[in-house]
N, C-alpha and C positions, 0 to 999 in steps of 0.2 A: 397386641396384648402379650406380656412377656409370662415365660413360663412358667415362674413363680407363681401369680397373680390365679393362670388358669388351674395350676395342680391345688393350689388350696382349695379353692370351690369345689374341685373334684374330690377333694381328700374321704368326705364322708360316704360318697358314694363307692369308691375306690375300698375303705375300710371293709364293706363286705362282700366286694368279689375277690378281696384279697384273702381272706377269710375263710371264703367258699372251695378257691384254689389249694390253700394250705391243705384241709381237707381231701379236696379231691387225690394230692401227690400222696398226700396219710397212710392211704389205704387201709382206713380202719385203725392202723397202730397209735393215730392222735400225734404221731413224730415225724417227723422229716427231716432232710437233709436237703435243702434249695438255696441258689443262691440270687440276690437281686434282679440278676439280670435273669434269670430263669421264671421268676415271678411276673416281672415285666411284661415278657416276650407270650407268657400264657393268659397273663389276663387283659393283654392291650393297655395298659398304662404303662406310664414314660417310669424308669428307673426312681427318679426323683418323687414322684407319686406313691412308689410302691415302699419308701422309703418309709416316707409320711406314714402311711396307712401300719404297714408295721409297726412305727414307735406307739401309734393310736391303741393297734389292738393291745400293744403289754402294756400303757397306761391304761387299759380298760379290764387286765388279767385273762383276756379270751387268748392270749396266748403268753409263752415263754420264752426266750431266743436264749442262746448259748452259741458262743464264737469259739471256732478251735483252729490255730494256725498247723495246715499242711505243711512242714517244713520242706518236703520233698518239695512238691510242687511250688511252694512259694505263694499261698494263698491260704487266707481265712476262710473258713467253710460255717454258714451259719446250720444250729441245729434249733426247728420248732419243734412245739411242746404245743399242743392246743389244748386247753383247760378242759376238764370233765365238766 
């Protein structure tokens, strides 16, 4: 089974511990600063899954994303927003 195939089926399930995790990094302030792989690695889903599951929650409005490029470092830093 390739790993497309497996990350759909998980996507829905994946949507609310990704969710739950958003949350947890929060700490209350509903914003964070996390990045994919950081997601990943905390909720045991592959990269690819945690991807899915984020574009799901902002087509669902349980959350917001905003990208801001570090130019120092040379990387995109994503910022959530979890809906009141």
């Amino acid at each position: 089974m390739n790993t497309s195939t497996t990350c759909s089926s998980k996507t829905f399930q994946a949507t609310g511990v990704i969710y739950q995790t958003l949350e947890q990094l929060s700490n209350n302030t509903h914003a964070v600063f996390v990045s994919y792989n950081e997601l990943a690695k905390r909720s045991g889903y592959s990269r690819t899954c945690v991807i899915s599951a984020v574009k799901r929650l902002i087509l669902q409005h349980r959350i917001f994303k905003q990208s801001e490029c570090d130019v120092e470092k040379g990387y995109l830093r994503n910022f959530y927003v979890l809906a009141a």
